[in-house]
C-alpha positions in Angstrom: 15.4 -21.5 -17.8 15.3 -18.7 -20.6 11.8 -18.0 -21.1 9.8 -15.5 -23.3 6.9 -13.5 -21.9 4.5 -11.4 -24.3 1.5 -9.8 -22.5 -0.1 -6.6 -23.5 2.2 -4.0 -21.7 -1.0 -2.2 -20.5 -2.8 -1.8 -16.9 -5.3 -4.7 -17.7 -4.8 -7.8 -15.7 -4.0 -10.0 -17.8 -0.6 -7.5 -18.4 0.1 -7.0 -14.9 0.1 -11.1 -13.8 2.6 -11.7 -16.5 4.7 -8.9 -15.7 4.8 -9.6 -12.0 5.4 -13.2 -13.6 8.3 -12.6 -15.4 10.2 -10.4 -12.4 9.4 -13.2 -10.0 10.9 -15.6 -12.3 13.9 -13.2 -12.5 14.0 -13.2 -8.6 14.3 -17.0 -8.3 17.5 -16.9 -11.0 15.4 -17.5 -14.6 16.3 -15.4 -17.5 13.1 -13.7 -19.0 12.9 -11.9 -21.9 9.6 -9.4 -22.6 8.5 -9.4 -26.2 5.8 -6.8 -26.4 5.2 -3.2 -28.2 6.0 -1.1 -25.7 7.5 -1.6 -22.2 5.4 -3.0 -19.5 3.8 -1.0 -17.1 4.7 -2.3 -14.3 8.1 -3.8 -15.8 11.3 -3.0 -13.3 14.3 -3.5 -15.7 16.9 -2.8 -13.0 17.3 -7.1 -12.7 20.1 -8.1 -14.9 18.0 -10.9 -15.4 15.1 -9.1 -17.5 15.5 -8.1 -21.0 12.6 -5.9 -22.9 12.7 -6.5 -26.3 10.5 -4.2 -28.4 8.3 -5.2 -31.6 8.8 -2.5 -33.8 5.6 -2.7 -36.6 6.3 -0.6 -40.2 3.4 1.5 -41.5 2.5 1.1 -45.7 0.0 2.9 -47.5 -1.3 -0.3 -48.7 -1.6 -1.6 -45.1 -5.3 -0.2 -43.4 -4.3 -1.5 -40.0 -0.6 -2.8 -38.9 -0.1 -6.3 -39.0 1.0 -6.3 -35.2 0.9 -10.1 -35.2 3.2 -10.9 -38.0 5.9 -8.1 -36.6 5.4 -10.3 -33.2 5.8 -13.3 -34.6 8.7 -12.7 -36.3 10.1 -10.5 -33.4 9.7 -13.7 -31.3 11.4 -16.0 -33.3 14.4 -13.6 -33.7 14.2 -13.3 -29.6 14.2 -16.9 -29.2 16.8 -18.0 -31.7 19.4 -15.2 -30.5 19.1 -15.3 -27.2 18.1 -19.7 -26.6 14.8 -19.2 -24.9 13.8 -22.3 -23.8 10.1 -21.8 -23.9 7.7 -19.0 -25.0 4.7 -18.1 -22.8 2.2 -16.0 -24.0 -0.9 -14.5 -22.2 -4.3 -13.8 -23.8 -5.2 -15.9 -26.7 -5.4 -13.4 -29.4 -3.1 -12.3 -30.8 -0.1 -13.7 -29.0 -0.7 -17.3 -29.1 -1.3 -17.2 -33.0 2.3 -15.4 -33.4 3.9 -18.0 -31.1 2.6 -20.6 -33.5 4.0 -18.5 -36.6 7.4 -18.5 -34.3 7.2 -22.2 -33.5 6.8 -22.8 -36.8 9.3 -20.6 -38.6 12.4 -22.4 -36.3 10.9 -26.0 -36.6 13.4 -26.8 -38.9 16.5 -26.2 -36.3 14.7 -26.3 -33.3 11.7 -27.1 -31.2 9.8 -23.8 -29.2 7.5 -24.4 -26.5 4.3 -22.4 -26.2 2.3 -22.0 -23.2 -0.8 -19.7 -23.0 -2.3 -18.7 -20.3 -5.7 -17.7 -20.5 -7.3 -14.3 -18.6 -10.6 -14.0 -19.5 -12.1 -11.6 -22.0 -9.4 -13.3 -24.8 -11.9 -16.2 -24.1 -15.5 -15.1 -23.0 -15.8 -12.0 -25.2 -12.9 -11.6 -28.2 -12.3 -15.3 -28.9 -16.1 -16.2 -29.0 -16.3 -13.5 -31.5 -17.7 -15.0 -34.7 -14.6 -13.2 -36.4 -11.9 -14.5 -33.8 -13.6 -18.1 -33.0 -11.6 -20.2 -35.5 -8.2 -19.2 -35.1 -8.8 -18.6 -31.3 -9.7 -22.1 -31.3 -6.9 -23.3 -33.5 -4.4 -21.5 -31.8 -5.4 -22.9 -27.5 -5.1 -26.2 -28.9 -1.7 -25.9 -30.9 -0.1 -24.8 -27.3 2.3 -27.5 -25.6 0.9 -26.2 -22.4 -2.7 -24.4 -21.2 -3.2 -22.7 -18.1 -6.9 -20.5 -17.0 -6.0 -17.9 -14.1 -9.5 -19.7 -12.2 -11.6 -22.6 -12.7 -14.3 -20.9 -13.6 -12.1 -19.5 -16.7 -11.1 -23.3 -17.4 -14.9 -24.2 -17.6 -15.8 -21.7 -19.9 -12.9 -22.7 -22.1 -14.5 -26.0 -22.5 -17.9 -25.3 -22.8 -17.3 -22.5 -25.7 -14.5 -24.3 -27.6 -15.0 -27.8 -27.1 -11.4 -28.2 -26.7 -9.9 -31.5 -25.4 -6.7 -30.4 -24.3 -5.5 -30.4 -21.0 -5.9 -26.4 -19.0 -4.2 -26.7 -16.3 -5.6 -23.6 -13.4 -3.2 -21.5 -12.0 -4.2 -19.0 -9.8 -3.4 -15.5 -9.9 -0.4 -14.4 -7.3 0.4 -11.5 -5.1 3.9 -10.3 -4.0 2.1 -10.6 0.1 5.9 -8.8 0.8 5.7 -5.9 -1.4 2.0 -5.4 -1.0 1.0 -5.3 3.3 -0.8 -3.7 5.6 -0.1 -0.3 7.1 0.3 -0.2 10.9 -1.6 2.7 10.9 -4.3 5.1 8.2 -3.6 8.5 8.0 -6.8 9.3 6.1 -9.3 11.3 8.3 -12.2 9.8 6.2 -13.5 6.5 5.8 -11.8 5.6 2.4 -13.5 3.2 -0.5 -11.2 2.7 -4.0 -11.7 1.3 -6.9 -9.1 0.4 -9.5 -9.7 -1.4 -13.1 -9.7 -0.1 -16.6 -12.7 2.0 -16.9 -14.1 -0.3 -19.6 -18.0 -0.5 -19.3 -17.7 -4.4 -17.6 -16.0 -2.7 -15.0 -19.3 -1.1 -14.2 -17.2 2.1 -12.5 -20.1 4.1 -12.2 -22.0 1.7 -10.2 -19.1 3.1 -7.4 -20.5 6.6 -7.7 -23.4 5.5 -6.8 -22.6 3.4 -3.7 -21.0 6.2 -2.5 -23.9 8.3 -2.5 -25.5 5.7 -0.6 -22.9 5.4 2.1 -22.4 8.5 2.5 -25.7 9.7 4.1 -24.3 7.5 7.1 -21.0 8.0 7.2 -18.2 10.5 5.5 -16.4 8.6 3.3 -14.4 9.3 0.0 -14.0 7.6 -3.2 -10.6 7.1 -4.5 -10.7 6.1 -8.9 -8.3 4.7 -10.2 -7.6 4.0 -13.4 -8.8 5.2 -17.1 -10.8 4.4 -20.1 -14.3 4.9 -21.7 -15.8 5.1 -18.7 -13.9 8.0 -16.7 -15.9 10.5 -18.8 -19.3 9.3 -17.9 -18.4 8.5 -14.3 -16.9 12.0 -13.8 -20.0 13.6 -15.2 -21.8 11.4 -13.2 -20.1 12.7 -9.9 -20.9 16.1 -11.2 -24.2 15.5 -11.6 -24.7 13.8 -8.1 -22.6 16.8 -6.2 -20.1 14.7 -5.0 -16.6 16.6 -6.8 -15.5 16.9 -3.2 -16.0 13.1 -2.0 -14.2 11.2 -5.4 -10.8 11.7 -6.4 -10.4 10.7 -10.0 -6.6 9.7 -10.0 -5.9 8.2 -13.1 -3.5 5.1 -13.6 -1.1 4.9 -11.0 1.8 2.3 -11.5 2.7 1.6 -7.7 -0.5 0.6 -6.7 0.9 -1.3 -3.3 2.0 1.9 -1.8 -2.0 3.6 -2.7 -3.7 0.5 -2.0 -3.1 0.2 1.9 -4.7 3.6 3.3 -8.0 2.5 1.2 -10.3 0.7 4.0 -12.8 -1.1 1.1 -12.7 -2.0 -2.1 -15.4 -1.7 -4.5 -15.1 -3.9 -7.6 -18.9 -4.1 -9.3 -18.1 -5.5 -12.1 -20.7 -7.4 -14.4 -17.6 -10.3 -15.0 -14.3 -10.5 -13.6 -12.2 -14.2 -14.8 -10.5 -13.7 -11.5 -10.2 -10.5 -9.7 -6.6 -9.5 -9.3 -7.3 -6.0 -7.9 -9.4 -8.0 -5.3 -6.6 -10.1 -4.3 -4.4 -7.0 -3.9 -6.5 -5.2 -1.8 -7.2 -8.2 0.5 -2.8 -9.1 0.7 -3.1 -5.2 2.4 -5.9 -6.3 4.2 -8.6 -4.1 2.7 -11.6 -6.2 2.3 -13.0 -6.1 -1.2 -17.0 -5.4 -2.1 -17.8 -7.7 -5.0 -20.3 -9.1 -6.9 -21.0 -13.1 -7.2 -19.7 -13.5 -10.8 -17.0 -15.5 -12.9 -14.0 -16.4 -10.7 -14.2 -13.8 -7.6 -16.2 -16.9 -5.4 -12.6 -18.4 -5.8 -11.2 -15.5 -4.2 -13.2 -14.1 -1.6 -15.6 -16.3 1.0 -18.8 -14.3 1.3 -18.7 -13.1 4.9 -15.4 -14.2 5.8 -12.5 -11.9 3.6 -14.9 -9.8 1.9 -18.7 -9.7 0.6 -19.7 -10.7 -2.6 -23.7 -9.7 -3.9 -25.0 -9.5 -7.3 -24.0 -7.7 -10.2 -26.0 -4.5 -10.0 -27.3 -4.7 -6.4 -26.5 -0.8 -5.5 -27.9 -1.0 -2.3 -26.6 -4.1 -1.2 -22.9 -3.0 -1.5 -24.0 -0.1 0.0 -25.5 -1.9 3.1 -22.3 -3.8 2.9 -19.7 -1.0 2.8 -21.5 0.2 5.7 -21.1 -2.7 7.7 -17.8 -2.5 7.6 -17.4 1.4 8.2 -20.2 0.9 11.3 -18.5 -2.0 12.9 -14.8 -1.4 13.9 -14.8 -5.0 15.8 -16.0 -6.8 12.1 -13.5 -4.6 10.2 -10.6 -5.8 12.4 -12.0 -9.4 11.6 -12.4 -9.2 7.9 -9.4 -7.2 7.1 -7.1 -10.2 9.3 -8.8 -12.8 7.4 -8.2 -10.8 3.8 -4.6 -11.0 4.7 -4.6 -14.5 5.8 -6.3 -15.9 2.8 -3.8 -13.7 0.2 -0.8 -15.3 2.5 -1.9 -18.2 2.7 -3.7 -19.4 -1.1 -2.5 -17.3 -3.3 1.2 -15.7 -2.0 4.1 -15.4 -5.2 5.9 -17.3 -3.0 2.9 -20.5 -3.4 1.7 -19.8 -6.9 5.0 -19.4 -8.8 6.6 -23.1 -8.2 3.5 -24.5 -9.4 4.3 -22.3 -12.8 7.8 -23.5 -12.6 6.6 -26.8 -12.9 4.8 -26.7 -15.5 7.2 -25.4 -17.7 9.2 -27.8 -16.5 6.3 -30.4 -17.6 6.2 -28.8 -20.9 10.1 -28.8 -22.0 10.2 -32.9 -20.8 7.2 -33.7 -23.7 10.1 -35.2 -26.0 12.2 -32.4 -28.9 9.8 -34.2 -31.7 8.0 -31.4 -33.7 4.2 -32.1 -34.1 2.5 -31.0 -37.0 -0.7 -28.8 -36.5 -3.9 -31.0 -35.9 -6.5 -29.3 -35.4 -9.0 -28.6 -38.5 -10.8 -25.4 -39.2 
């Protein structure tokens, strides 16, 4: 198949699943073809089967902001008309699910464009139930030929805040279980806890500082941060403030996270709401058991106890207790860590995941060449 990806070429989730998507397409012989603002951060081009094709957007004077979406759209429709794509499959809602319908329907006359949207998470449960965003957010899930959520949990919320009717299909979120491993051996002399995400305040990085504290009256230990956003400032001041400078490592956004990830030993992710937990999955596919909290989709990805603990958003102490567990008890380490892996081989391995999205496109394309007008009423 040709098929066109846009994703926000940024270190969010959402941004990395589609771009390990579209190489793993690639791999299995599919021509893809990135349509995006800038190139995606964890994009390799080298495959003759990727193209990157960039959506250049003009600055007026009369224009306050850039009208990103109508440079997409029409960016896309070029993309797909030049170059045959098959189907078009966006991820996150807003905006790139409203420009594939502007694509759609500016080659509806000589020739029919799938869209399939996947959804992530925030593009659902904070932007698209924005008063502001809710209508064409709305109008623009249900104009897709095909839905998918990254978790149950995602697909349930869908429902409930949009009433939609449609068909969302879930499909998990993947990891490459070849590319990212286990190391036979740690070279790090302390006990090592990391954290990766976007700084953004969900993310609740400073909650990390603060476990740390905790587990380090027990045990020496360091704190690896990875990442940036509005958060770094305040958790860096934070560290100041507690005296830790010389036990967190503030390492900004690092694009091969499978060769940082193994010589962690835990992961801390204590965020208020994650859709999924991608970073989770990695660190469990290098058999790093994750830290969590009980919320959104992570119960999909980690059994309590058995790959990885999960407690409740804000619950300090209890991740503490937790991470110290873990560092206290080299026979329950072994356990957990073998069990991460197992579960990242064996639910949610590239080599599992991407057939099913194979199938759905294939799914989509066999719906019939008829173009359906828009049915959905504001």
């Amino acid at each position: 198949m040709k098929i066109g990806i846009t994703c926000y070429p940024t270190f969010g989730g959402s941004g990395i699943v589609a771009t390990e998507l579209g190489q793993e397409l690639a791999a299995r012989g599919h021509q893809v073809h990135f349509i995006s603002y800038a190139n995606p951060i964890r994009l390799d081009t080298e495959s003759e089967r990727i193209h990157y094709h960039e959506v250049e957007v003009t600055t007026y004077p009369l224009f306050q902001f850039p009208p990103y979406t109508l440079a997409l759209a029409s960016r896309m429709a070029e993309v797909a008309e030049c170059y045959g794509l098959d189907l078009l499959h966006v991820h996150y809602a807003i905006p790139h699910s409203v420009s594939a319908e502007l694509a759609r329907q500016m080659l509806a006359p000589r020739r029919r464009l799938p869209v399939v949207t996947t959804l992530h998470g925030t593009d659902i449960t904070l932007v698209g139930a924005d008063r502001s965003y809710f209508p064409i957010t709305r109008f623009s899930i249900e104009q897709s030929d095909g839905l998918t959520a990254v978790s149950e949990y995602l697909r349930q919320r869908t429902i409930e805040v949009f009433g939609i009717e449609k068909p969302v299909e879930v499909i998990h979120n993947f990891v490459n279980c070849e590319l990212y491993k286990p190391l036979a051996e740690k070279r790090r002399s302390r006990k090592t806890l990391i954290h990766i995400s976007n700084f953004r305040p969900v993310k609740q990085p400073l909650d990390c500082i603060r476990i740390l504290e905790r587990v380090i009256e027990t045990v020496d230990a360091e704190l690896l941060m990875v990442g940036d956003g509005p958060e770094r400032g305040p958790a860096e001041m934070l560290t100041r403030e507690l005296g830790l400078e010389q036990y967190v490592d503030f390492m900004g956004k690092q694009g091969r996270i499978e060769r940082l990830l193994p010589h962690a030993d835990v992961l801390l992710l204590p965020s208020q709401l994650e859709a999924f937990g991608l970073a989770a999955l990695e660190a469990m596919a290098c058999g790093v058991p994750p830290v969590a909290t009980r919320t959104g989709g992570l119960p999909e990805v980690i059994t309590a106890g058995v790959d990885g603990f999960l407690e409740e958003a804000g619950d300090i102490e209890a991740m503490a207790a937790r991470v110290l567990e873990l560092f206290t008890d080299a026979e329950r380490y072994r356990r957990m860590s073998t069990a991460a892996r197992r579960t990242a081989v064996e639910r949610f391995s590239s080599s599992l995941v991407i057939p099913r999205y194979e199938a759905f496109y294939a799914r989509v394309l066999s719906r019939g060449t008829a173009v359906r007008p828009p049915t959905v009423q504001l």
